[in-house]
MARMIDO-905461 format. One record per residue: residue number from 1; x, y, z of N, C-alpha, C in turn. Coordinates in Angstrom, 2 decimals. Example, Ala and Ser with C-alpha at 12.3 -4.5 7.8 and 13.67 -1.06 7.14 Angstrom:
BEGIN
<1 <13.19 -5.69 7.80> <12.30 -4.50 7.80> <13.20 -3.30 7.80>>
<2 <12.85 -2.25 7.08> <13.67 -1.06 7.14> <12.90 0.03 7.87>>
// end
This chain:
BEGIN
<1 <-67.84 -32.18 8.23> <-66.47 -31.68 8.26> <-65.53 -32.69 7.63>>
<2 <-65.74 -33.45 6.59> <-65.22 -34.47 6.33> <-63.84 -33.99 5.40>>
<3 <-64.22 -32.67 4.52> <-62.95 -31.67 3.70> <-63.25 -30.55 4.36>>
<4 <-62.10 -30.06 4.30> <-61.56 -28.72 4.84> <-60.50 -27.88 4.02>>
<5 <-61.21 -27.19 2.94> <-60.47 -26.51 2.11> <-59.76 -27.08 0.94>>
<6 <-60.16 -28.37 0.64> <-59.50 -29.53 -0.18> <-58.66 -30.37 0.82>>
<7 <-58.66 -30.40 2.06> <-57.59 -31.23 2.31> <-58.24 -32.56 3.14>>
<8 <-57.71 -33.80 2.85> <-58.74 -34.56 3.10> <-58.20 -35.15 4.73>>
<9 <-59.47 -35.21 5.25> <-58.86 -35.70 6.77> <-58.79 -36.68 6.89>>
<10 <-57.90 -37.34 7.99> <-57.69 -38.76 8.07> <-58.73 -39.31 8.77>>
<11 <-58.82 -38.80 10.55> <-59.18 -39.32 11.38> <-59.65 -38.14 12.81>>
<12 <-60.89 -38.78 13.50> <-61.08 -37.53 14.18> <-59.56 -38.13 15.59>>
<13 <-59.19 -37.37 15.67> <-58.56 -37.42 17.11> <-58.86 -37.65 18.24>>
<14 <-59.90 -36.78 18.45> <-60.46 -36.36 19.85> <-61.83 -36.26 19.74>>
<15 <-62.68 -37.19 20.24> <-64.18 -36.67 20.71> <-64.80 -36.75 21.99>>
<16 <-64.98 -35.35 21.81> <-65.23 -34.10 22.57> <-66.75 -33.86 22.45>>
<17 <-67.89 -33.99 23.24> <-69.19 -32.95 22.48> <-68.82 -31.66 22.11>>
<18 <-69.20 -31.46 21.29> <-69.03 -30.07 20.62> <-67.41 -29.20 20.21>>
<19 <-66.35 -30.64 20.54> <-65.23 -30.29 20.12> <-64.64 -31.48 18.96>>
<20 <-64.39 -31.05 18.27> <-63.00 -32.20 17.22> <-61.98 -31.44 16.61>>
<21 <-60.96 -32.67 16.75> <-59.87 -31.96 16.03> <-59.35 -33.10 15.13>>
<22 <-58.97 -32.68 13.99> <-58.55 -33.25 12.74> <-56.92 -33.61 12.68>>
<23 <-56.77 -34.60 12.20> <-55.38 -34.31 11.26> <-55.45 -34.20 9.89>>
<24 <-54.71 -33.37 9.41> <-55.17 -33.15 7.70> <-53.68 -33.58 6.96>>
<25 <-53.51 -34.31 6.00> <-52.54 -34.80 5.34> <-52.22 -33.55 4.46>>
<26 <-50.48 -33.24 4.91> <-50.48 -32.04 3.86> <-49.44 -32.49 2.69>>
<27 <-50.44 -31.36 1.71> <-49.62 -31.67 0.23> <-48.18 -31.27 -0.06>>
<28 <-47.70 -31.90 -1.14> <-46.38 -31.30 -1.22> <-46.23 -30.07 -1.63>>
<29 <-45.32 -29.00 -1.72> <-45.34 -27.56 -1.91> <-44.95 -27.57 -3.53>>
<30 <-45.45 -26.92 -3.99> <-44.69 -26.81 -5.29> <-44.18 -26.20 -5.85>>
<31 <-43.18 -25.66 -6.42> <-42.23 -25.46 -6.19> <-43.06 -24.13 -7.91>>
<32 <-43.18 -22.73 -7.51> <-43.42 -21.69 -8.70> <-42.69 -21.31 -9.68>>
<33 <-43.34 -21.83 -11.13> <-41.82 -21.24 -12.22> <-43.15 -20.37 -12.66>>
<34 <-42.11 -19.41 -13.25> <-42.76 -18.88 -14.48> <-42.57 -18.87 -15.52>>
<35 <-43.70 -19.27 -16.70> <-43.53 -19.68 -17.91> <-42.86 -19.06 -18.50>>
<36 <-42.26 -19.59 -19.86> <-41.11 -18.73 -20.06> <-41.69 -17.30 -21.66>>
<37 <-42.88 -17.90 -21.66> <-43.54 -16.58 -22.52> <-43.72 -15.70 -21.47>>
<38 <-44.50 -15.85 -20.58> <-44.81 -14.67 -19.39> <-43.36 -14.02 -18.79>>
<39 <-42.27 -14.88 -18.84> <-41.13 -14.34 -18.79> <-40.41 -13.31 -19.06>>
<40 <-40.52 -13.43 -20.71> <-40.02 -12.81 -21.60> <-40.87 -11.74 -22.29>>
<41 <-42.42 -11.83 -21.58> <-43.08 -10.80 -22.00> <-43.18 -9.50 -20.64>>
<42 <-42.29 -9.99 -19.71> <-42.41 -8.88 -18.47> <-41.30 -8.05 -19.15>>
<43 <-41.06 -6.65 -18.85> <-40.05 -5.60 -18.61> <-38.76 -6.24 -18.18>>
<44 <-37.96 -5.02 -18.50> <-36.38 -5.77 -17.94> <-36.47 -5.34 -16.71>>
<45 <-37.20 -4.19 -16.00> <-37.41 -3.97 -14.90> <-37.81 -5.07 -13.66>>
<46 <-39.02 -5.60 -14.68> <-39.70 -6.48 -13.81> <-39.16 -7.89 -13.48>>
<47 <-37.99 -8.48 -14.91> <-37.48 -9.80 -14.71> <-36.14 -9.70 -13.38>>
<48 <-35.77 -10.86 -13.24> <-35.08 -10.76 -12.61> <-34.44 -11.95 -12.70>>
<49 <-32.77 -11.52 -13.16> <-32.24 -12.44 -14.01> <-30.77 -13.08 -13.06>>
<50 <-30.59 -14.22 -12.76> <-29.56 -14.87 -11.75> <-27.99 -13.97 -12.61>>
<51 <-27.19 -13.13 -12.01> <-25.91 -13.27 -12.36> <-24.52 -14.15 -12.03>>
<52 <-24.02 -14.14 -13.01> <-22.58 -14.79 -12.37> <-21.64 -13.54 -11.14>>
<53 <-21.10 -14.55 -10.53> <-20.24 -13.82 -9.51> <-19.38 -13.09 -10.42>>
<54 <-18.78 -11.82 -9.90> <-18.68 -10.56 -10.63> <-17.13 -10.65 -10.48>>
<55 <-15.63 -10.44 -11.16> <-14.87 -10.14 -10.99> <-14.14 -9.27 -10.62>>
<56 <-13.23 -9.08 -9.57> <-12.61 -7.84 -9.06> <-11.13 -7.90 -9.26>>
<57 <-10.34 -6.87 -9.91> <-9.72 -6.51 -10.30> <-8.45 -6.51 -9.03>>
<58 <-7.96 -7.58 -8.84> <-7.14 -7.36 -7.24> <-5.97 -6.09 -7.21>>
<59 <-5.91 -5.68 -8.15> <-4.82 -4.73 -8.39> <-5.92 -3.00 -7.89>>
<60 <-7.04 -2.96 -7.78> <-8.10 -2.01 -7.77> <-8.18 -2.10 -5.98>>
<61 <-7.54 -3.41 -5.75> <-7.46 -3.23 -3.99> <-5.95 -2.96 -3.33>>
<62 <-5.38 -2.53 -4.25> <-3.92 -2.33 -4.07> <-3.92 -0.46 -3.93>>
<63 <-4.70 -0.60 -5.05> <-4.77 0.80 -5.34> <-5.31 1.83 -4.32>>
<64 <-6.63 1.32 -3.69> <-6.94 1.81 -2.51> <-7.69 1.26 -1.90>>
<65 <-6.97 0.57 -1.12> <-7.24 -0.78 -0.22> <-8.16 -0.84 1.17>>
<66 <-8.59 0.65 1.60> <-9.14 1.33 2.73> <-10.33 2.12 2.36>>
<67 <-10.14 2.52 1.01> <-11.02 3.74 0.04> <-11.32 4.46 1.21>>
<68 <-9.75 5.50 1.44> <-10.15 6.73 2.89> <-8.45 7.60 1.81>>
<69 <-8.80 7.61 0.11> <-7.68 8.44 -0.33> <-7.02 7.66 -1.13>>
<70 <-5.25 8.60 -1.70> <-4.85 8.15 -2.07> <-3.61 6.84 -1.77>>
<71 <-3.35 5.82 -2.37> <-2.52 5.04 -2.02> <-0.83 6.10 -1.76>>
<72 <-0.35 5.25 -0.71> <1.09 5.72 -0.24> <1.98 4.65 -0.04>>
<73 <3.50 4.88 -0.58> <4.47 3.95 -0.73> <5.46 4.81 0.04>>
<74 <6.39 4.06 0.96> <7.20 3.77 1.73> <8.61 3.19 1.55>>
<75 <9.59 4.52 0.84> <10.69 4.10 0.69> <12.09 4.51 1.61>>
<76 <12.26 2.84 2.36> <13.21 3.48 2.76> <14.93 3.33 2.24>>
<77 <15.41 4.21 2.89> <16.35 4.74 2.33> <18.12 4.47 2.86>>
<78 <18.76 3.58 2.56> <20.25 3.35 3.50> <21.05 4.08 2.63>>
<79 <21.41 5.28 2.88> <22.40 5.88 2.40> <23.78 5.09 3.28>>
<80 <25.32 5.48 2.37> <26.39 5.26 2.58> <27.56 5.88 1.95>>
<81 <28.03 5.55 1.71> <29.83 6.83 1.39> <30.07 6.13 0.04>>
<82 <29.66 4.87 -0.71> <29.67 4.18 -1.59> <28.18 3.99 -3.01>>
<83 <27.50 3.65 -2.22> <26.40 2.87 -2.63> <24.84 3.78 -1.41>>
<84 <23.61 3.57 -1.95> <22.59 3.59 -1.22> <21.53 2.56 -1.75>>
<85 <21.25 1.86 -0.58> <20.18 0.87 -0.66> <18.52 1.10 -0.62>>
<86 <18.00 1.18 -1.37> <16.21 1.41 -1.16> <15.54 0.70 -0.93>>
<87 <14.36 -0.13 -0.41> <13.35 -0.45 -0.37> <12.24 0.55 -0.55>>
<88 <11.17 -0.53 -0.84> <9.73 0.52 -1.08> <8.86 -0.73 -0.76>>
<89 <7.97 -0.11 0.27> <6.78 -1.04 0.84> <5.79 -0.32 0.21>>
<90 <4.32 -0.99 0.19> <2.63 -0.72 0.02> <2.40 -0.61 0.86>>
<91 <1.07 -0.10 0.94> <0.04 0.17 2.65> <-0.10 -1.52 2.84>>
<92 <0.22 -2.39 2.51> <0.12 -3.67 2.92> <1.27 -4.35 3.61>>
<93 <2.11 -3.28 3.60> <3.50 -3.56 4.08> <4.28 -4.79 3.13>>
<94 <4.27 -4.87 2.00> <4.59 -5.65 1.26> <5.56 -4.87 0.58>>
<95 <6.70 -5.55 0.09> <7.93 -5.11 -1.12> <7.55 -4.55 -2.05>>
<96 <7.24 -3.73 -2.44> <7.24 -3.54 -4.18> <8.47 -3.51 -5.12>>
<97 <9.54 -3.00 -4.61> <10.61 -3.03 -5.39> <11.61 -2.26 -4.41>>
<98 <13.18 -3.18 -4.83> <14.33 -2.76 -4.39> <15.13 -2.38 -5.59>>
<99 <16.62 -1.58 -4.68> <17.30 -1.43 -5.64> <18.82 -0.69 -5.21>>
<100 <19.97 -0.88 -5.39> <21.36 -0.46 -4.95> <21.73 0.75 -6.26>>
<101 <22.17 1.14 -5.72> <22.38 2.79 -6.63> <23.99 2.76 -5.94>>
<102 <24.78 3.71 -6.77> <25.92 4.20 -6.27> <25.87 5.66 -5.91>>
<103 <26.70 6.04 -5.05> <26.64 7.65 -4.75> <27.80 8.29 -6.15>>
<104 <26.83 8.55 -6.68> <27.41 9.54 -7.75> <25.90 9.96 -8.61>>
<105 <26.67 10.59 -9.36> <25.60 12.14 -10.30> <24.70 10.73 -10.94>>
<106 <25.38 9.68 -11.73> <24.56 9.21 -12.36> <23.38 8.23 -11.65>>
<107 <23.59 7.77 -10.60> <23.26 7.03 -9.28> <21.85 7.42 -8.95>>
<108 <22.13 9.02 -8.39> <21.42 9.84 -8.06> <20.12 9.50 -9.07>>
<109 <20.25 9.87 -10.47> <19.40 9.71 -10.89> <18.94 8.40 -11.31>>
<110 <19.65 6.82 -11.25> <19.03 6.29 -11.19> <18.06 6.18 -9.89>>
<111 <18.19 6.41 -8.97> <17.27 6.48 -8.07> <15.92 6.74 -8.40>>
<112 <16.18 8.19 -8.42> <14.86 9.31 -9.05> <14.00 8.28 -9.97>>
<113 <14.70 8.38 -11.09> <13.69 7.35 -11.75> <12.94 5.83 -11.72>>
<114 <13.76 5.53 -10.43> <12.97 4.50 -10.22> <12.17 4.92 -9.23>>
<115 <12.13 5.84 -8.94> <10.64 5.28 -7.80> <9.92 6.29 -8.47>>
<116 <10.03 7.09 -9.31> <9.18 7.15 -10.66> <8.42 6.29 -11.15>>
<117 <9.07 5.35 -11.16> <8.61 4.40 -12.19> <7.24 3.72 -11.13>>
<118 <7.55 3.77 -9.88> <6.52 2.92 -9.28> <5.53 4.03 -8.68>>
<119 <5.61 5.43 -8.26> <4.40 6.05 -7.81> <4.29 7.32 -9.05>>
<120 <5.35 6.97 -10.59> <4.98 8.14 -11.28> <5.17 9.83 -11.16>>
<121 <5.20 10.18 -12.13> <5.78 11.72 -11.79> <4.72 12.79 -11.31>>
<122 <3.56 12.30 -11.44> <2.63 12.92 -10.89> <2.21 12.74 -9.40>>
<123 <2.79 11.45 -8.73> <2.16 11.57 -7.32> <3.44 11.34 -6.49>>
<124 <4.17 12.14 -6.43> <5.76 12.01 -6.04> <5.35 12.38 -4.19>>
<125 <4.21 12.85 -4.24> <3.37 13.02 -2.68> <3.37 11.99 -2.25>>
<126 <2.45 10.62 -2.91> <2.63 9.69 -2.25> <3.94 8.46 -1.89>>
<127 <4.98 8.95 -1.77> <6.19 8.34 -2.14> <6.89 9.23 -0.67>>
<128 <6.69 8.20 0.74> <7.19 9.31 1.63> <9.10 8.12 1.72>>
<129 <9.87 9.17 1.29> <11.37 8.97 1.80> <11.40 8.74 3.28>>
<130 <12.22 7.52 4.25> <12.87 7.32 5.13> <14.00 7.85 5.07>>
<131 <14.93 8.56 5.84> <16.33 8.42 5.48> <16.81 8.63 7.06>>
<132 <18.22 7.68 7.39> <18.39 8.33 8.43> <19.52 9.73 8.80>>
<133 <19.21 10.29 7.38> <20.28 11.64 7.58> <19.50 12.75 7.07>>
<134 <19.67 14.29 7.42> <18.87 15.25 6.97> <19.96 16.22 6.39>>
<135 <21.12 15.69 5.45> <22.14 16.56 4.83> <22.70 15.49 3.77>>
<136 <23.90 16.49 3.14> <24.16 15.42 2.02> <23.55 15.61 0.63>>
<137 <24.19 15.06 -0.30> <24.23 15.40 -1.68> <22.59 14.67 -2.20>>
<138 <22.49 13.22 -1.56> <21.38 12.23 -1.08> <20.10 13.05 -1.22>>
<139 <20.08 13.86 0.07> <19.07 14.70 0.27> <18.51 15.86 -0.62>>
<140 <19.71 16.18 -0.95> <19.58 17.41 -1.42> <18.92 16.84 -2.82>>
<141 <19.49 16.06 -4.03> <18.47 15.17 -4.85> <17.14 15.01 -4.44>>
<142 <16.63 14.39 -3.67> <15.63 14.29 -3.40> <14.64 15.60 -2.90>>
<143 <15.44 16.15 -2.16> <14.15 17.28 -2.28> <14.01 18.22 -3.68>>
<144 <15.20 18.12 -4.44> <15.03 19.22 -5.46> <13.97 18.15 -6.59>>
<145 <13.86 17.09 -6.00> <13.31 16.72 -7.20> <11.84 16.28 -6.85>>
<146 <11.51 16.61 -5.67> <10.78 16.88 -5.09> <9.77 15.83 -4.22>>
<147 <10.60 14.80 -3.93> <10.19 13.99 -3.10> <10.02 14.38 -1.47>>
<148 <8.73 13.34 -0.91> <8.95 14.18 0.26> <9.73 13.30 1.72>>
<149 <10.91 13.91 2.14> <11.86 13.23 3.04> <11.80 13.64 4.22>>
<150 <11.10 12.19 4.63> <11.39 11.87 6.64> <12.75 11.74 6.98>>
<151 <13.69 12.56 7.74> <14.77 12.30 8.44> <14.36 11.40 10.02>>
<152 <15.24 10.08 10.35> <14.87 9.83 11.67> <16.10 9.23 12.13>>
<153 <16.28 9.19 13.54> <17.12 8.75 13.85> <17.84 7.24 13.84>>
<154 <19.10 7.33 13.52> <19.42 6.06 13.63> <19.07 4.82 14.45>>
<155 <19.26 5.23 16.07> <18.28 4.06 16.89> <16.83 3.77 16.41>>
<156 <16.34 4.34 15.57> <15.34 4.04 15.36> <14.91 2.32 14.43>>
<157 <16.10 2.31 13.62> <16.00 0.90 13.20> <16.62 0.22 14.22>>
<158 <17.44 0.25 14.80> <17.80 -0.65 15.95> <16.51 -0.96 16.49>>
<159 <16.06 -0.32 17.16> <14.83 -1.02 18.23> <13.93 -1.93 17.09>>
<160 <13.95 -1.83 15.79> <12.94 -2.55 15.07> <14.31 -3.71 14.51>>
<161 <15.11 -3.74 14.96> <15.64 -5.16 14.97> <15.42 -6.05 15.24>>
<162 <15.74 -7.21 14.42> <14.85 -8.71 15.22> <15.90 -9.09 16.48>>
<163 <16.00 -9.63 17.97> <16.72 -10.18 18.19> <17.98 -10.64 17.80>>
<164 <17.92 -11.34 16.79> <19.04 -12.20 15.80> <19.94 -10.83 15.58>>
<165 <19.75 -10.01 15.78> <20.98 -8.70 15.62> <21.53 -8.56 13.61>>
<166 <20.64 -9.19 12.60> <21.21 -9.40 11.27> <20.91 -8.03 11.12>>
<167 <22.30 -7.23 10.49> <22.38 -6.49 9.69> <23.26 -6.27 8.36>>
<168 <22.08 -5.57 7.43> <22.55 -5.60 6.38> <22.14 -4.21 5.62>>
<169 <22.65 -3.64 4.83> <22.29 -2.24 3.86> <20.44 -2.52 3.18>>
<170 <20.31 -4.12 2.62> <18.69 -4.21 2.15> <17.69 -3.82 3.94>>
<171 <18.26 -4.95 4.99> <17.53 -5.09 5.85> <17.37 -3.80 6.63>>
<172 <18.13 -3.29 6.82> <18.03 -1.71 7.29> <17.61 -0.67 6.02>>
<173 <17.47 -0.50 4.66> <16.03 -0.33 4.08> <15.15 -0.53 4.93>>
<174 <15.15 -1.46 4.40> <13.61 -2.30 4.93> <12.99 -1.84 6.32>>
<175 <13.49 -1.79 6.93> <13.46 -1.51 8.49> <12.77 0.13 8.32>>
<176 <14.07 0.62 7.41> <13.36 2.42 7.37> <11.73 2.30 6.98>>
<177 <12.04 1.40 5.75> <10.52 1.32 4.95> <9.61 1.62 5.83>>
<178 <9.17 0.24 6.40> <8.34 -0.64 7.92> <8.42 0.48 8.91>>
<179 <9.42 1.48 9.12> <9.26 2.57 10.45> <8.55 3.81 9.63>>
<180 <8.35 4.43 8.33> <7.76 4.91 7.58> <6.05 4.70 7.77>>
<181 <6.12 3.68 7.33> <4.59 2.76 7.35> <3.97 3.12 8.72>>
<182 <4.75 2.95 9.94> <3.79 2.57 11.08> <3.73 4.26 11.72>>
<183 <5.14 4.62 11.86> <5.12 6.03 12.51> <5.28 7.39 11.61>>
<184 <4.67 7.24 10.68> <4.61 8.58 9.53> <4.10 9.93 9.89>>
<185 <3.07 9.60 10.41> <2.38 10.74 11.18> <3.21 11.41 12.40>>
<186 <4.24 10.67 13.03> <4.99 11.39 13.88> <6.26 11.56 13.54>>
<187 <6.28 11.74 12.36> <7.94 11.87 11.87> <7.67 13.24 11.27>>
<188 <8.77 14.10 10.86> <8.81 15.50 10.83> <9.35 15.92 9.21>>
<189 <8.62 16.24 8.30> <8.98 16.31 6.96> <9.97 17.27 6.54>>
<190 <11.13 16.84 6.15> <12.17 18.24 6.07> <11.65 19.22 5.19>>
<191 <12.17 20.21 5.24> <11.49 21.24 4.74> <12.69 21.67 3.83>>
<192 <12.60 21.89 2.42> <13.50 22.56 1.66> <14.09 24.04 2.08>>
<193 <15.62 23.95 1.71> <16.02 25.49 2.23> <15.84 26.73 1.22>>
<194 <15.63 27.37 1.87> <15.85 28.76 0.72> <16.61 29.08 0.19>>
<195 <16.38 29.70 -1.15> <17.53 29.85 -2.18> <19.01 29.81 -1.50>>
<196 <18.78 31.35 -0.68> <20.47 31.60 -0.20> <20.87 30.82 0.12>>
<197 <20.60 29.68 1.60> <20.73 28.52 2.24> <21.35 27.53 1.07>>
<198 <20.59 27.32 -0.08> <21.06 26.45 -1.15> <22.22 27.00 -1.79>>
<199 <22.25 28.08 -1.96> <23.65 27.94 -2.54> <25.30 28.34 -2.07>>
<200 <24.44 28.68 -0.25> <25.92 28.16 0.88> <26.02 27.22 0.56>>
<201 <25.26 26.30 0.52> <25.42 24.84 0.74> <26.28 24.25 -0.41>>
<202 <25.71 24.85 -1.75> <26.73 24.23 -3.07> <27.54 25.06 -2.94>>
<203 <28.20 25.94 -2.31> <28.97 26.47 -2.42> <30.41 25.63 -1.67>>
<204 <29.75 25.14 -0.47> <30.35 24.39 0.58> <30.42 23.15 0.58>>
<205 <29.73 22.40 -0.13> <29.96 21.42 -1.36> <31.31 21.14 -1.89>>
<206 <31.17 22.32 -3.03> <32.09 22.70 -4.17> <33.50 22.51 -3.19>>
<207 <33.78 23.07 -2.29> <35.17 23.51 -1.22> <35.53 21.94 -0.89>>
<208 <34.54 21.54 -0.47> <35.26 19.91 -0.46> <35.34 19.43 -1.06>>
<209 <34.96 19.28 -2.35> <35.37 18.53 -3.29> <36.66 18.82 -4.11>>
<210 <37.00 20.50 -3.85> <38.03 20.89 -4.39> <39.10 20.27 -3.05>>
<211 <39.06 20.64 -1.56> <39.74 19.96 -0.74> <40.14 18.24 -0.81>>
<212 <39.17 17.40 -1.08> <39.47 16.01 -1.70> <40.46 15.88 -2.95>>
<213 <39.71 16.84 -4.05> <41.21 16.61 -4.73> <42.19 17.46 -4.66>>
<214 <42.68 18.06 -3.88> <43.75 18.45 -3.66> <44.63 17.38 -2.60>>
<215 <44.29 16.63 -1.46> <44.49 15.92 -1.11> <45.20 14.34 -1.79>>
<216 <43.75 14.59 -2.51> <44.55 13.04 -3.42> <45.80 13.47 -4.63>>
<217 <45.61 14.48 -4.86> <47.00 15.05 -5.67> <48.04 15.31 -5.01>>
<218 <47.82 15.72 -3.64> <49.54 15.30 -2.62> <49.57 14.30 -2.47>>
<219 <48.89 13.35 -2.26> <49.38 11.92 -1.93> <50.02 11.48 -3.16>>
<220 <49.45 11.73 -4.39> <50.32 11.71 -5.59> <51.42 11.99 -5.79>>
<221 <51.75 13.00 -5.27> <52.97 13.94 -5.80> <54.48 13.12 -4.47>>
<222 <53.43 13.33 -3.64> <54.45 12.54 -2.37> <54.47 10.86 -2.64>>
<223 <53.87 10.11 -3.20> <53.58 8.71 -3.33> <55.08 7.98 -3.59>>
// end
């Protein structure tokens, strides 16, 4: 018993009649290449070739960051008697873009087109409006142009106030945005009115605006 499979023994250990046990010095392992003709003569099937780490497109996790659909943006909305303030959050709750508009015809449509510009004219679905009013010239833009608008109540940004009590026209956006984002599913999507309904409404419109200037033309006349 002096080799055992090539491996050469040192020393008996233990004697035993009719028992021994060996220690056998073991070799180093060596380490298998394959030549590089046998390499290159296997299939592409059969090789198997180290890659580099693969790049991902971080904008492809913006896009759909859950892969359960399409991405949705969160604009909210501070209307006022002057000016309206927007924000627009991501499903990451992150900014994408602000912006101050004035209340007038041309206003209006800068609006429209900007949040065009960020969810496009084709997915005007994913673009859910905050607002905290469900009337108004505001609204009425927006649904004709076919965005879709959450009305909610005013306390509702209050309670998502920080302590510190800061208010401002961006931060109350923002606030709508962020109450969009978390409670969407329980907010109630206005529903466009029917023709007739629409054109009481511009009709009743029209009456105040003729009442405003008639007003500011007595204060004129009396001034």
């Amino acid at each position: 018993m002096g080799r055992s499979k090539g491996y050469t023994c040192s020393r008996k250990l233990l004697n035993v009649p009719g028992k021994g046990y060996f220690f056998h010095t073991a070799r180093p392992i060596e380490k298998a290449r394959t030549p590089p003709a046998l390499f290159l003569s296997k299939s592409d099937d059969q090789r198997v070739v180290p890659r580099a780490p693969q790049y991902k497109d971080p904008r492809a996790q913006e896009r759909n960051p859950q892969g359960r659909g399409p991405v949705m943006w969160y604009a909210g909305i501070d209307w006022a008697g002057q000016h309206h303030d927007t924000v627009v959050l991501n499903e990451q709750a992150k900014m994408v873009k602000s912006i101050r508009v004035q209340h007038s015809a041309q206003g209006l449509e800068q609006l429209d087109a900007f949040l065009q510009q960020i969810s496009g004219p084709a997915n005007k679905e994913q673009m859910a409006c905050i607002i905290e009013t469900n009337q108004g010239l505001l609204i009425s833009m927006l649904l004709e142009k076919g965005w879709p608008v959450y009305p909610v109540n005013p306390r509702t940004v209050d309670r998502h106030r920080s302590p510190s009590g800061a208010k401002t026209d961006h931060i109350d956006a923002y606030l709508l945005a962020r109450t969009g984002r978390a409670d969407l599913v329980d907010l109630h999507r206005l529903v466009p009115d029917s023709q007739t309904i629409a054109e009481l409404k511009q009709l009743t419109r029209d009456q105040d605006s003729l009442v405003q200037m008639q007003t500011r033309l007595v204060n004129q006349l009396t001034a």
